[in-house]
N, CA, C and O atoms as a GROMACS GRO file, in nm:
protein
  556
    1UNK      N    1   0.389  -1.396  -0.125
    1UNK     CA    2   0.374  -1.254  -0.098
    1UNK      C    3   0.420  -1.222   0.044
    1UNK      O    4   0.391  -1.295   0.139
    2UNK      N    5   0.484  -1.126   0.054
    2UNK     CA    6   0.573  -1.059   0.257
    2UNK      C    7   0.420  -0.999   0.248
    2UNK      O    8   0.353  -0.983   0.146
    3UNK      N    9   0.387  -0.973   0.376
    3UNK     CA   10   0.291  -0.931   0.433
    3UNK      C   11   0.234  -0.811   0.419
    3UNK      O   12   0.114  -0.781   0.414
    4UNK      N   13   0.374  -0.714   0.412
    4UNK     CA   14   0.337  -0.577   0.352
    4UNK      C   15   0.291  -0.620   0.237
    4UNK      O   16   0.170  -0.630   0.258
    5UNK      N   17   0.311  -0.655   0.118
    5UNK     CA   18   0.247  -0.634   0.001
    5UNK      C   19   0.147  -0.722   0.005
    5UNK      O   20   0.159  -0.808  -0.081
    6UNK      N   21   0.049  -0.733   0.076
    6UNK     CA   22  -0.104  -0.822   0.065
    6UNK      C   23  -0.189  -0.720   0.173
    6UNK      O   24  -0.168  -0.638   0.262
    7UNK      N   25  -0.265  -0.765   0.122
    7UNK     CA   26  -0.408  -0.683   0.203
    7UNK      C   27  -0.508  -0.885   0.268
    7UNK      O   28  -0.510  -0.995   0.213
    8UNK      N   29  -0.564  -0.836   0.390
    8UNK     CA   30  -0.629  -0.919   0.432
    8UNK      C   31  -0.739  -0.898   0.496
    8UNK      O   32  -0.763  -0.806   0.574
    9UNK      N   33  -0.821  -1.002   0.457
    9UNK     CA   34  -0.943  -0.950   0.558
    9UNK      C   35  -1.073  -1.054   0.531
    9UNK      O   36  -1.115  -1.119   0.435
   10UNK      N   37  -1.110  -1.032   0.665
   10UNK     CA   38  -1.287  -1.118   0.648
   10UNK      C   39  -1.377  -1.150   0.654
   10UNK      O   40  -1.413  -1.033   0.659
   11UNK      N   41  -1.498  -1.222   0.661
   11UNK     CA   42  -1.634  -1.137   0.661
   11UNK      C   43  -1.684  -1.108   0.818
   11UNK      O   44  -1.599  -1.115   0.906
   12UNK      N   45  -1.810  -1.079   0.850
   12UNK     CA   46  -1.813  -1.089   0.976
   12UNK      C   47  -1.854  -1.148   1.084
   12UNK      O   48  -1.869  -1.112   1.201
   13UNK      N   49  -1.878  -1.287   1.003
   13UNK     CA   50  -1.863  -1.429   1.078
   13UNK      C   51  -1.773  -1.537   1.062
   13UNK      O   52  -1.778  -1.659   1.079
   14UNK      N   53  -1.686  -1.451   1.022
   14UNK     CA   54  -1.518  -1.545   0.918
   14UNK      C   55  -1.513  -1.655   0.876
   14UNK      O   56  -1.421  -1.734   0.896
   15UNK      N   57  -1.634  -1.678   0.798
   15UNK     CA   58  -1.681  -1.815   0.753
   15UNK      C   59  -1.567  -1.790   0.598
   15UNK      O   60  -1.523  -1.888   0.538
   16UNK      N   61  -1.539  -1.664   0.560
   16UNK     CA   62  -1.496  -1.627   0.419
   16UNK      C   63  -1.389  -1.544   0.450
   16UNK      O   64  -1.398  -1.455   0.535
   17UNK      N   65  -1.262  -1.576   0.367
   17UNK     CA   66  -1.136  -1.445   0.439
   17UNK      C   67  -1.058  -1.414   0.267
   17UNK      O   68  -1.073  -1.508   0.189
   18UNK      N   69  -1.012  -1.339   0.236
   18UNK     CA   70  -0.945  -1.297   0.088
   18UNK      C   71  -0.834  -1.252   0.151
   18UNK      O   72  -0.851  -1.180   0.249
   19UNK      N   73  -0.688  -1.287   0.106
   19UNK     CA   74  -0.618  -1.233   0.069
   19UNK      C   75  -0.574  -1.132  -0.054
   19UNK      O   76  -0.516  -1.210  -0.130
   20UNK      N   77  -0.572  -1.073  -0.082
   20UNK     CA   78  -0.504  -0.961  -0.244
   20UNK      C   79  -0.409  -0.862  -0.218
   20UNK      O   80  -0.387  -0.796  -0.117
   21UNK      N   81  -0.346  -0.864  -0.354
   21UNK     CA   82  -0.225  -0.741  -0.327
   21UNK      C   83  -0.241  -0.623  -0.274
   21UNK      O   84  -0.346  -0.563  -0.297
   22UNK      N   85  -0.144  -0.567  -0.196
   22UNK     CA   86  -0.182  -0.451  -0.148
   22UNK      C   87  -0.181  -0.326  -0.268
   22UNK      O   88  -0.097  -0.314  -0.357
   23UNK      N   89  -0.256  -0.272  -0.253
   23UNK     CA   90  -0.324  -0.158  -0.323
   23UNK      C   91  -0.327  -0.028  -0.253
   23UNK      O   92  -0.353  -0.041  -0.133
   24UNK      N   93  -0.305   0.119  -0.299
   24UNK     CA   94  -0.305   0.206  -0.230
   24UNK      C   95  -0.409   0.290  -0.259
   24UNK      O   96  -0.439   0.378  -0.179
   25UNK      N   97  -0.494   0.270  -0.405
   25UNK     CA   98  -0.651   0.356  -0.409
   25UNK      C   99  -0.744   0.313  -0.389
   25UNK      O  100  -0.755   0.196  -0.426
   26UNK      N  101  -0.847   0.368  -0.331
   26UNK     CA  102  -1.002   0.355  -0.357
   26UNK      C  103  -1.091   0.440  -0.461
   26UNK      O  104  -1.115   0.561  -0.464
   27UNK      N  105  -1.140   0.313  -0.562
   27UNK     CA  106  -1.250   0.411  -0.613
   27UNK      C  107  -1.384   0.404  -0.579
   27UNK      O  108  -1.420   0.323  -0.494
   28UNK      N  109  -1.475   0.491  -0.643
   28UNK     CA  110  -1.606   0.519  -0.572
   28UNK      C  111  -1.700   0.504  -0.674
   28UNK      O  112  -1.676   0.546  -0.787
   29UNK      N  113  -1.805   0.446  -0.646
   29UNK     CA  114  -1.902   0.389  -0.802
   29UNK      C  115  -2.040   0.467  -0.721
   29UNK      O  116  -2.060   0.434  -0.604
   30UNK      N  117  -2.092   0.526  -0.757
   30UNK     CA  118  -2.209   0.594  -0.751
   30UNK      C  119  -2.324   0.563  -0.837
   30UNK      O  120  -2.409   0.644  -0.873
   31UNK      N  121  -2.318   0.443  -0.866
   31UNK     CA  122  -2.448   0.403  -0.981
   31UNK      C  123  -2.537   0.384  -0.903
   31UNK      O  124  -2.521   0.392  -0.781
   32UNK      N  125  -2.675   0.349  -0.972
   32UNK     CA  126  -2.776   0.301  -0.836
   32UNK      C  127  -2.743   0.173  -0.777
   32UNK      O  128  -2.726   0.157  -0.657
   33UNK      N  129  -2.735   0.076  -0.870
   33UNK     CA  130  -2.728  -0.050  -0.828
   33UNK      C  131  -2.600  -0.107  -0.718
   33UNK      O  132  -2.594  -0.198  -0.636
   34UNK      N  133  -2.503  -0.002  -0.764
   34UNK     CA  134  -2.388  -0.024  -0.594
   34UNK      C  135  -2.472   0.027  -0.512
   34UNK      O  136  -2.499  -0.041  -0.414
   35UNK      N  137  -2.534   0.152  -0.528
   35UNK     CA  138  -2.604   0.240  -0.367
   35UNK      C  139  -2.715   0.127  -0.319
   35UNK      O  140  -2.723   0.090  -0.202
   36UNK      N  141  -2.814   0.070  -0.443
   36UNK     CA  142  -2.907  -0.073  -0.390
   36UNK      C  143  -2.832  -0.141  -0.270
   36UNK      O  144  -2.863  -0.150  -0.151
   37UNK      N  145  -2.696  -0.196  -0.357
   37UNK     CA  146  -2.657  -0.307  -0.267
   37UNK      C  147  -2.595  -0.298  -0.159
   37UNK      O  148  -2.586  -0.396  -0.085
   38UNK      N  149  -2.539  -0.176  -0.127
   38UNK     CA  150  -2.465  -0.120  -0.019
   38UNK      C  151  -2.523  -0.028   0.070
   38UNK      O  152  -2.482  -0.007   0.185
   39UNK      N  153  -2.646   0.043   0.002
   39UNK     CA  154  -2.695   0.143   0.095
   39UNK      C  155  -2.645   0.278   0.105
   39UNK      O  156  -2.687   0.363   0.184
   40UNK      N  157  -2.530   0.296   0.000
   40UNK     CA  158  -2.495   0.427  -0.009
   40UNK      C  159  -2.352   0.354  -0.136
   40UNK      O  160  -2.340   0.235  -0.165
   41UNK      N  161  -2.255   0.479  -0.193
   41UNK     CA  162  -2.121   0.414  -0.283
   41UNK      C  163  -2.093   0.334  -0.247
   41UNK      O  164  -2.109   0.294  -0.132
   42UNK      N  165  -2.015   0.258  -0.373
   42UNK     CA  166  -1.938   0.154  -0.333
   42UNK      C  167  -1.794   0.205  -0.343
   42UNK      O  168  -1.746   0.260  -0.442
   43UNK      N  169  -1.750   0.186  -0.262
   43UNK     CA  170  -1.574   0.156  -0.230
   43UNK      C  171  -1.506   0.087  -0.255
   43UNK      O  172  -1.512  -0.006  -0.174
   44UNK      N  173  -1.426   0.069  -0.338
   44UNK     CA  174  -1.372  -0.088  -0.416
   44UNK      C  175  -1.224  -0.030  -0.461
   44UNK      O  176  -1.186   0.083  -0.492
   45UNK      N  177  -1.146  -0.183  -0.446
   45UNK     CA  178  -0.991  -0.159  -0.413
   45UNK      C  179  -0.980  -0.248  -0.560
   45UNK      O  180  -0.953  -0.368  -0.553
   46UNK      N  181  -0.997  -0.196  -0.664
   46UNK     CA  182  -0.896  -0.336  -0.733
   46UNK      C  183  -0.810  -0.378  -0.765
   46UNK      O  184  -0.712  -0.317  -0.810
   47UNK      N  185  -0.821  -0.478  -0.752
   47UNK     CA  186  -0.730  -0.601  -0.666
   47UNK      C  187  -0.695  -0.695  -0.813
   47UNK      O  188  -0.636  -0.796  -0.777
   48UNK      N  189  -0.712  -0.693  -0.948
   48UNK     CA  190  -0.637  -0.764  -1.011
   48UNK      C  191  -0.712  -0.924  -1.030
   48UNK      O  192  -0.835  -0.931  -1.036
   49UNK      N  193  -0.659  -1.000  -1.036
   49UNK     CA  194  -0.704  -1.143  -1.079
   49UNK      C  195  -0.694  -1.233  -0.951
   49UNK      O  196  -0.768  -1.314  -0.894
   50UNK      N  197  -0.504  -1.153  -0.923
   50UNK     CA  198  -0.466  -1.295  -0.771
   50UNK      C  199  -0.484  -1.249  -0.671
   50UNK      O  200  -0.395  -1.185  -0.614
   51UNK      N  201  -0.638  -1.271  -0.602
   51UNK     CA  202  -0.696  -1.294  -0.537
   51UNK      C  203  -0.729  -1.427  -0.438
   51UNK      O  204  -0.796  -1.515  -0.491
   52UNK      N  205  -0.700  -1.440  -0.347
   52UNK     CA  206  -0.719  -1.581  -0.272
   52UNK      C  207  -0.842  -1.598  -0.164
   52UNK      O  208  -0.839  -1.556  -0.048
   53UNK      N  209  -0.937  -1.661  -0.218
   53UNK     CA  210  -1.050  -1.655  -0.166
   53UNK      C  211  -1.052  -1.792  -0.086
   53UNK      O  212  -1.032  -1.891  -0.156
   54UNK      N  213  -1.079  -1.822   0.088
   54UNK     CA  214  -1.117  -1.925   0.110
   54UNK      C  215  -1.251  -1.896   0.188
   54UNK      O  216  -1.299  -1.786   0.218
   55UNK      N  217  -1.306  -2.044   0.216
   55UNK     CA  218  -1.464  -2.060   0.230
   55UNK      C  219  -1.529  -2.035   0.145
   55UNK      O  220  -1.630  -1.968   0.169
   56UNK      N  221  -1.493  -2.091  -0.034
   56UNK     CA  222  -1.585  -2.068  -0.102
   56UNK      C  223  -1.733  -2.107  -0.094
   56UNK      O  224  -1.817  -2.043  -0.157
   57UNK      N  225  -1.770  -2.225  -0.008
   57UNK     CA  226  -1.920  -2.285  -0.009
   57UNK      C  227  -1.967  -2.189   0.115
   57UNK      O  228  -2.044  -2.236   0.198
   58UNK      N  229  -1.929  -2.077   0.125
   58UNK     CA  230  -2.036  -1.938   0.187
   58UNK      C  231  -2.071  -1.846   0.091
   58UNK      O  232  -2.164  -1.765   0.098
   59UNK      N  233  -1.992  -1.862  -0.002
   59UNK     CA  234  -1.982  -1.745  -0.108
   59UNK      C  235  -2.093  -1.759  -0.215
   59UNK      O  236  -2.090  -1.858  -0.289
   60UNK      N  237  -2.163  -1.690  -0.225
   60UNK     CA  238  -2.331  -1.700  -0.334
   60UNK      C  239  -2.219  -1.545  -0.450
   60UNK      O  240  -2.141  -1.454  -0.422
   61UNK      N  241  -2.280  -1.604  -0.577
   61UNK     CA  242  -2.256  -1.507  -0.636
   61UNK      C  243  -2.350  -1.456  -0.709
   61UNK      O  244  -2.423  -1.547  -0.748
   62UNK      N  245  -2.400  -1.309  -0.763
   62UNK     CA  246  -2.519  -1.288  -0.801
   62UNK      C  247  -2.472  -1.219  -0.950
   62UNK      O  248  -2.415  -1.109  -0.955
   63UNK      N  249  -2.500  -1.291  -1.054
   63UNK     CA  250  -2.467  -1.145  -1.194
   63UNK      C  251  -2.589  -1.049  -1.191
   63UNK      O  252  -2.712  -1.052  -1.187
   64UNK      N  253  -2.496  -0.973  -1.196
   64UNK     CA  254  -2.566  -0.831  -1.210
   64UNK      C  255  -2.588  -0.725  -1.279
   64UNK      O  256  -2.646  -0.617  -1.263
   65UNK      N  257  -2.494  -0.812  -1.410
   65UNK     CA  258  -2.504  -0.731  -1.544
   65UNK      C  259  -2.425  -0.815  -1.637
   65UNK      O  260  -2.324  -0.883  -1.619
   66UNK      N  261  -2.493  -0.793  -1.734
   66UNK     CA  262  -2.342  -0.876  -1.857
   66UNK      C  263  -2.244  -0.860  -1.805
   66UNK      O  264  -2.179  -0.964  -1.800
   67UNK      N  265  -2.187  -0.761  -1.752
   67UNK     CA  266  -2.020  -0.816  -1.760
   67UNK      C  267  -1.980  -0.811  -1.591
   67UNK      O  268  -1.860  -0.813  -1.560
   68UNK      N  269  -2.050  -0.806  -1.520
   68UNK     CA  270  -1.997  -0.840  -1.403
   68UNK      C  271  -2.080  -0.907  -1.257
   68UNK      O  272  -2.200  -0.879  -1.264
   69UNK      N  273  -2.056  -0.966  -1.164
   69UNK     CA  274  -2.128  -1.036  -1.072
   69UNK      C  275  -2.046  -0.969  -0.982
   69UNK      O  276  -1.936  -0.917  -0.995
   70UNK      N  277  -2.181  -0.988  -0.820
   70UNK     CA  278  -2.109  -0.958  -0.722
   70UNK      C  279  -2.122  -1.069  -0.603
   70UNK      O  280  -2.226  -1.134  -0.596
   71UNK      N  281  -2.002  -1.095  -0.496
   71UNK     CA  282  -2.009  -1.215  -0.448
   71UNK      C  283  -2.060  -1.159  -0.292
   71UNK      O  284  -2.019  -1.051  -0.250
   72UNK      N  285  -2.144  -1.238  -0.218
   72UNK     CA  286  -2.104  -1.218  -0.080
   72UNK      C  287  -2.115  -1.331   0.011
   72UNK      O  288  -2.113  -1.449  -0.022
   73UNK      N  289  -2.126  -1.285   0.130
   73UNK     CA  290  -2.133  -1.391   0.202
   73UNK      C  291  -2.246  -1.493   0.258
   73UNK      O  292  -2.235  -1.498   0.380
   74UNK      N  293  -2.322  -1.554   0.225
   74UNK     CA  294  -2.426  -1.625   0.237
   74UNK      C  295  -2.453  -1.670   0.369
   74UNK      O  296  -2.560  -1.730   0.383
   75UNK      N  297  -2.376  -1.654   0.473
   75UNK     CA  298  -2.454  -1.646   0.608
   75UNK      C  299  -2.434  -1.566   0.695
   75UNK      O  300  -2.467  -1.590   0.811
   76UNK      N  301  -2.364  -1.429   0.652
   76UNK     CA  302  -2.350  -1.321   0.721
   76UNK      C  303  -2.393  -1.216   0.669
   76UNK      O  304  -2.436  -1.136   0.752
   77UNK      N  305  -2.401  -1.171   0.520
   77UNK     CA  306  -2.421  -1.149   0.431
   77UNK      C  307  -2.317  -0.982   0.352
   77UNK      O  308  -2.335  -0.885   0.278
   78UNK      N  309  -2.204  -1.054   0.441
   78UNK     CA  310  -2.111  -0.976   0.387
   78UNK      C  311  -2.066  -0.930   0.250
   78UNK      O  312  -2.060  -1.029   0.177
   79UNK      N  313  -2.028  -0.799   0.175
   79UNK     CA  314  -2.027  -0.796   0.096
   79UNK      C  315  -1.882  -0.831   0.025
   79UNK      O  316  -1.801  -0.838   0.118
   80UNK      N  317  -1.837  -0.847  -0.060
   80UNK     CA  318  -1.721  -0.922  -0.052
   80UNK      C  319  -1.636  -0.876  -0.195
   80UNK      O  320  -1.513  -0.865  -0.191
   81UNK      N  321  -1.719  -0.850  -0.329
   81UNK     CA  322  -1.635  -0.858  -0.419
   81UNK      C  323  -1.723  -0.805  -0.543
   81UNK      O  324  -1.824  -0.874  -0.548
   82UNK      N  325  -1.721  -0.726  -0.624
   82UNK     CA  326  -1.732  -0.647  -0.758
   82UNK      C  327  -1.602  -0.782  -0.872
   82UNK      O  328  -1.486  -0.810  -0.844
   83UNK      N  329  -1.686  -0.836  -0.993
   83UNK     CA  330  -1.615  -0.906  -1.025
   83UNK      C  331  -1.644  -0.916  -1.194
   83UNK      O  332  -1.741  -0.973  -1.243
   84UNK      N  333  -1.534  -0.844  -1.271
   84UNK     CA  334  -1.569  -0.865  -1.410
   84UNK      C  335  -1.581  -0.980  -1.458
   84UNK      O  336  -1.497  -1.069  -1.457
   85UNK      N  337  -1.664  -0.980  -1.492
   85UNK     CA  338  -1.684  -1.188  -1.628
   85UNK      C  339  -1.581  -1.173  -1.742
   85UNK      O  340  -1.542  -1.285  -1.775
   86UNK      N  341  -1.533  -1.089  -1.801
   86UNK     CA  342  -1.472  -1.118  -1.930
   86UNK      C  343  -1.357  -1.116  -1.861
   86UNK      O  344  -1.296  -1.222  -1.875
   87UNK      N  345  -1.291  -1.020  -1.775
   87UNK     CA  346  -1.156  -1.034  -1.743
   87UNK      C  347  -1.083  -1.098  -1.610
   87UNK      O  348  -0.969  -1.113  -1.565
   88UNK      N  349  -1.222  -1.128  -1.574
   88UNK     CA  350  -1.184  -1.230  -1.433
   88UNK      C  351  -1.114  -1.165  -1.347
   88UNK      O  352  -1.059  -1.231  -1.260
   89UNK      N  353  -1.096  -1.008  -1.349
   89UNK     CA  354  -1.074  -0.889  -1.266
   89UNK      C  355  -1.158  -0.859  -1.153
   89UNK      O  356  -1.277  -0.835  -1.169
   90UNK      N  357  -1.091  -0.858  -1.019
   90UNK     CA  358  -1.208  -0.848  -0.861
   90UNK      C  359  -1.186  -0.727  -0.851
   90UNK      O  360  -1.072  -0.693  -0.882
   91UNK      N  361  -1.288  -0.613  -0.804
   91UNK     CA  362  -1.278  -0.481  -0.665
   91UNK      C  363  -1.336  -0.583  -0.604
   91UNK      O  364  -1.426  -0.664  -0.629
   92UNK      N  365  -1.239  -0.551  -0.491
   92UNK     CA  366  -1.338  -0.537  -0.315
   92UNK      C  367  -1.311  -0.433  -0.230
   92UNK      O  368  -1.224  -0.348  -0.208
   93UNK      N  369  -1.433  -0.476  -0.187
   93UNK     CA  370  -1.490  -0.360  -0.099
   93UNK      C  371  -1.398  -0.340  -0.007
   93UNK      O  372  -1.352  -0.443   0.043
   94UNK      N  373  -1.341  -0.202   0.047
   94UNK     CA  374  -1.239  -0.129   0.106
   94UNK      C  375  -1.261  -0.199   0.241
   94UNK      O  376  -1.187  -0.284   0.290
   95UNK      N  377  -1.394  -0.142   0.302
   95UNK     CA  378  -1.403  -0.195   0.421
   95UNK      C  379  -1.372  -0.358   0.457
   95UNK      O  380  -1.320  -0.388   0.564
   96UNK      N  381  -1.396  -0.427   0.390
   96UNK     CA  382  -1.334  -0.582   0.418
   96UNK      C  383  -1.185  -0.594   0.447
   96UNK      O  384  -1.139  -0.696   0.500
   97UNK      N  385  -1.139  -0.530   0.425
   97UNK     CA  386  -0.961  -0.546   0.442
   97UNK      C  387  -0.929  -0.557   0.575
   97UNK      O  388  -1.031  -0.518   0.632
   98UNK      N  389  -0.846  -0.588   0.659
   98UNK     CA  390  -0.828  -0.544   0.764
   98UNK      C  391  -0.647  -0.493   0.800
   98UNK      O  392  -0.605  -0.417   0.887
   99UNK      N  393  -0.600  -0.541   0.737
   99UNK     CA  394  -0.452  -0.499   0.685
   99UNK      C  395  -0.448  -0.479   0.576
   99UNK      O  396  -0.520  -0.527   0.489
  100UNK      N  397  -0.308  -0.354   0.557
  100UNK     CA  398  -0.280  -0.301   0.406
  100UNK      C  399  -0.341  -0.233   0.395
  100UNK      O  400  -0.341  -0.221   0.273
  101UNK      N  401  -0.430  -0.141   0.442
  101UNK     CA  402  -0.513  -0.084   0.376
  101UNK      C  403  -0.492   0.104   0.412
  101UNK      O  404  -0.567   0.180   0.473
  102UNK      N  405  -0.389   0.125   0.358
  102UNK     CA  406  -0.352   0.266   0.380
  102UNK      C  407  -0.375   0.307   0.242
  102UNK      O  408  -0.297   0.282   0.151
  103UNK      N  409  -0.519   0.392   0.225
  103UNK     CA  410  -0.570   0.366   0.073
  103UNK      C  411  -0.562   0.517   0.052
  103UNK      O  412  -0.556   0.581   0.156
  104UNK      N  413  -0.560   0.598  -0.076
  104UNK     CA  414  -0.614   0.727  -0.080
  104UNK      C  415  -0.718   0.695  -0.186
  104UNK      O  416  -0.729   0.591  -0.251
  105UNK      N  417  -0.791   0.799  -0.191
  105UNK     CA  418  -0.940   0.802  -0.285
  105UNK      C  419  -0.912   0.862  -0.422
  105UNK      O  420  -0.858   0.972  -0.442
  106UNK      N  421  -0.956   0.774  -0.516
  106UNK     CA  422  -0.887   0.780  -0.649
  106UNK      C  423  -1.021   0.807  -0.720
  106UNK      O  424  -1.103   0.851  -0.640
  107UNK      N  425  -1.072   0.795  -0.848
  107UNK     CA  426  -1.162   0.830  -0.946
  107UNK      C  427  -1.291   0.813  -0.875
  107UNK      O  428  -1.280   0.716  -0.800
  108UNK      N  429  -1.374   0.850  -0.869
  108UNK     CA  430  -1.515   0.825  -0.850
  108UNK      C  431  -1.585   0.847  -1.005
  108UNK      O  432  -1.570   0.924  -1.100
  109UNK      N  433  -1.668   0.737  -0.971
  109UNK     CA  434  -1.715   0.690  -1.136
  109UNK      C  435  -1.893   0.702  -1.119
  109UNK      O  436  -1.964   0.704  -1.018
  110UNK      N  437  -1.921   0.706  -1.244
  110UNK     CA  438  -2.104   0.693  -1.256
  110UNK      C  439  -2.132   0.843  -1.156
  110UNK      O  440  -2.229   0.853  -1.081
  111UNK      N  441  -2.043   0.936  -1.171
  111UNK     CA  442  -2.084   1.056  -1.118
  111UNK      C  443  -2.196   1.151  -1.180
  111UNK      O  444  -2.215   1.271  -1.161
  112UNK      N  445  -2.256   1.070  -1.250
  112UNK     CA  446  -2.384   1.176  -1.314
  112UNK      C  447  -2.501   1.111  -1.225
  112UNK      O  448  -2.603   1.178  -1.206
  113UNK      N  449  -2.486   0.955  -1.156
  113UNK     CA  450  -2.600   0.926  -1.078
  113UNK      C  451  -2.587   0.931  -0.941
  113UNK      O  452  -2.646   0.870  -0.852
  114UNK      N  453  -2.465   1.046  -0.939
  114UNK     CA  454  -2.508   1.011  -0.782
  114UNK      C  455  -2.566   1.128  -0.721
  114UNK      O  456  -2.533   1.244  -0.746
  115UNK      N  457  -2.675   1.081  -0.620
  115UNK     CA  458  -2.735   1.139  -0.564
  115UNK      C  459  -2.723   1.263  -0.477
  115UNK      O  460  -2.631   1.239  -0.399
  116UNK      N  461  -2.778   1.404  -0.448
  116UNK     CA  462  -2.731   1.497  -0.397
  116UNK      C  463  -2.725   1.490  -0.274
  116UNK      O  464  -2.677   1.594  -0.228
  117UNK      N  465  -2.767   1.367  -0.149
  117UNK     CA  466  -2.741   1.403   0.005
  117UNK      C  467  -2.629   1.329  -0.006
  117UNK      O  468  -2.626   1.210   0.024
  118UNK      N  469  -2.548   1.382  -0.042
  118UNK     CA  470  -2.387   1.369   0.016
  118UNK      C  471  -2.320   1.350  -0.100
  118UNK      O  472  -2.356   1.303  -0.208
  119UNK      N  473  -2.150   1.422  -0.039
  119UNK     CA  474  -2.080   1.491  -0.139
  119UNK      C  475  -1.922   1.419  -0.029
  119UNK      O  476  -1.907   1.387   0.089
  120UNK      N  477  -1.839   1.423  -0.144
  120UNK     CA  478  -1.713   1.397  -0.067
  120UNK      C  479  -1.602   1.504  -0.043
  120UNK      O  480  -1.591   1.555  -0.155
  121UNK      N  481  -1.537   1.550   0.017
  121UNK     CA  482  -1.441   1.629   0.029
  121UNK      C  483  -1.354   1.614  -0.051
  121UNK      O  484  -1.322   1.718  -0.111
  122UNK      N  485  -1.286   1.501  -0.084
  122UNK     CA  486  -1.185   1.516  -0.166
  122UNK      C  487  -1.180   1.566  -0.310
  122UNK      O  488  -1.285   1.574  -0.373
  123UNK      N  489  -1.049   1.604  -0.372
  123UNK     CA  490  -1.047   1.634  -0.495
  123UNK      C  491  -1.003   1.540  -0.546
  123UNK      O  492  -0.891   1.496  -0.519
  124UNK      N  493  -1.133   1.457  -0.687
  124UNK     CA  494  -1.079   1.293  -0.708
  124UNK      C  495  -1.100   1.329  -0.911
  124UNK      O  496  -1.160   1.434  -0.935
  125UNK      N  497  -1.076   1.288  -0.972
  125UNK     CA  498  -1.121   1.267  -1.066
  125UNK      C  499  -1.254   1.230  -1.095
  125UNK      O  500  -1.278   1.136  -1.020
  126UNK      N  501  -1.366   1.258  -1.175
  126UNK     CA  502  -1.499   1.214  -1.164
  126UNK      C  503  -1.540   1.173  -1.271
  126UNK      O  504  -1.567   1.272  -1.339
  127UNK      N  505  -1.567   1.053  -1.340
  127UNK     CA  506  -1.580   1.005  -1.477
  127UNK      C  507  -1.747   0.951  -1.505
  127UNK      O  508  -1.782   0.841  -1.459
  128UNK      N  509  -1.850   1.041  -1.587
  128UNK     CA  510  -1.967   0.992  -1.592
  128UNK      C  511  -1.996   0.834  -1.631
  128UNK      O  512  -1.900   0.760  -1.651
  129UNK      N  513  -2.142   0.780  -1.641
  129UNK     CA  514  -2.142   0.660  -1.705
  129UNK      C  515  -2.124   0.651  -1.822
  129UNK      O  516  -2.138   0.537  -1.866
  130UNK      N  517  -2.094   0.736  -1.902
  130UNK     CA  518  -2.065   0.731  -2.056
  130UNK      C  519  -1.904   0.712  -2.078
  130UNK      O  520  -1.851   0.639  -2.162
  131UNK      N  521  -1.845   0.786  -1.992
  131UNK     CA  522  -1.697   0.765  -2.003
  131UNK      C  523  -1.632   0.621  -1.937
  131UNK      O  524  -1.534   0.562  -1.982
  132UNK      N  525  -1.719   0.581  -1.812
  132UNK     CA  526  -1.684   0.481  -1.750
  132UNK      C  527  -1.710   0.324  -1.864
  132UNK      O  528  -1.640   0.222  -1.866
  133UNK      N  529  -1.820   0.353  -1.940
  133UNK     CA  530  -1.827   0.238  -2.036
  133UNK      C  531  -1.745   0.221  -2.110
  133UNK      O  532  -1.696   0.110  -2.135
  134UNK      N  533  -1.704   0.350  -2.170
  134UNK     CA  534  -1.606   0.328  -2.287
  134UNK      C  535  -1.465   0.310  -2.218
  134UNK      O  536  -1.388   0.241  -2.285
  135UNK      N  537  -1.436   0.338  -2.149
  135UNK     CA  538  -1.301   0.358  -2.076
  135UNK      C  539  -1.293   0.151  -2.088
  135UNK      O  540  -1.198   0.082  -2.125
  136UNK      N  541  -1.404   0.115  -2.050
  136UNK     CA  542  -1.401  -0.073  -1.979
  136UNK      C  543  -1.433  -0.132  -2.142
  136UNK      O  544  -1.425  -0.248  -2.183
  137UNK      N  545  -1.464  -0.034  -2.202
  137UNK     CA  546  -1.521  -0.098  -2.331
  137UNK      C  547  -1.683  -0.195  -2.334
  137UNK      O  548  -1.704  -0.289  -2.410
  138UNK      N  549  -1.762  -0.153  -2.250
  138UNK     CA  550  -1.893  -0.192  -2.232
  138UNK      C  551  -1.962  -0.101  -2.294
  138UNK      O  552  -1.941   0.017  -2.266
  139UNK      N  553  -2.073  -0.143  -2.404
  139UNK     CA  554  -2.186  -0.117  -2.462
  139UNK      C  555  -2.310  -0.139  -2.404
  139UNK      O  556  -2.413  -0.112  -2.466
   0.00000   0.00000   0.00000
């Protein structure tokens, strides 16, 4: 991969660093369980399969639902990666990048749970959790 087309970045004791293709959207997940783990949306670039993860023995991964786990960093406790089980498909989190990352804001999803102190400016597409299941094909 030339440099322009990869995104890089890593945690914030660089025990863990990912390379992935460069990507130009962000989407926005408003369920509870991203706002749990993040403290507010999640921001996630996805990034496809080829993904290059090193320092895997920092990396704890937690499932968090039938069909997907999320990874982070186990001594910084960076957040690192949104990761489907059936399709072996990663988001990561926007903020981890540190190159490549000239992103615009694309669908925001699970928009029926998100909460009313705060709203985004942009005009994005907004897909509830009913559409977001069927769209991934999750029951």
């Amino acid at each position: 991969m030339e440099h322009t087309q990869i995104m890089k970045g890593q945690c914030l004791c660089g025990a863990v660093s990912i390379t992935a293709p460069r990507r130009d959207r962000v989407e926005v997940c408003h369920c509870g369980m991203c706002r749990r783990w993040g403290g507010g949306p999640l921001l996630a670039v996805h990034c496809g399969q080829d993904v290059q993860i090193t320092g895997l023995d920092s990396v704890t991964v937690y499932t968090s639902s039938d069909w997907a786990e999320r990874g982070f960093c186990n001594r910084c406790g960076t957040h690192l990666f949104y990761k489907f089980k059936g399709s072996g498909q990663y988001a990561m989190t926007a903020g981890f990048f540190e190159t490549g990352t000239d992103f615009a804001m694309g669908n925001q999803i699970f928009i029926d749970s998100k909460p009313g102190y705060y709203d985004f400016a942009n005009q994005t597409p907004k897909l509830t959790e009913a559409e977001v299941l069927e769209r991934y094909g999750i029951k």
